[in-house]
C-alpha positions, 0 to 999 in steps of 0.5 A: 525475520521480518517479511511482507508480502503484498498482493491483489494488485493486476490491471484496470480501466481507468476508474476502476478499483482494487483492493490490495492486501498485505500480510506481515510476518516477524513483526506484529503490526499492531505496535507499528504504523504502517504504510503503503509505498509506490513506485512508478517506471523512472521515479523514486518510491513514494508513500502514498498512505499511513496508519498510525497504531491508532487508526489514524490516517494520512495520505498523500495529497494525490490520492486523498478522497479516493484511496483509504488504508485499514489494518486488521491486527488480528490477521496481521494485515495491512489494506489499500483500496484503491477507487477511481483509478487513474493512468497515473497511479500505475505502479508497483505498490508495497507495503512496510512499516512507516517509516519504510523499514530499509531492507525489508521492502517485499517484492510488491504488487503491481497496479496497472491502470490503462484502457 
């Protein structure tokens, strides 16, 4: 059963960094670009970054210069970090295969960005 479980997120100044982590389970990653995904209180669920099998990037143009995805293959994980935070970048963040994959959305981890 496919399954990922996102973590590392929590509160911070604006400014600030963090670094979140997801570990898949029932898949392996190496055969999928994944992504990381938001969701703010009152707006729908966004992508904010994608790596293709082979390492390419993508990122959505609010987070570009400051956020950068990476995946270890071997750990089955997928990475954000996350610097030069802002109050608008609190959210709930979760990670999936990319496209999101419907009805294996994890419970996510949340990223709060406040002074």
């Amino acid at each position: 059963q496919v399954q990922f479980v996102e973590s590392g997120g929590g509160l911070v100044q604006p400014g600030g960094s963090l670094r979140l982590s997801c570990v898949a389970s029932g898949m392996r990653i190496r055969l999928h670009a994944m992504g990381w995904y938001r969701q703010a209180p009152g707006k729908q669920r966004e992508v904010v970054a994608s790596i293709l099998t082979g390492s390419n990037t993508n990122y959505a143009d609010s987070v570009k210069g400051r956020f950068t995805i990476s995946r270890d293959n071997a750990k089955n994980s997928v990475y954000l970090q996350m610097n030069s935070l802002k109050p608008e970048d609190t959210a709930v963040y979760y990670c999936n295969a990319a496209p999101g994959w419907d009805s294996k959305w994890g419970q996510g981890t949340l990223v709060t960005v406040s002074s």
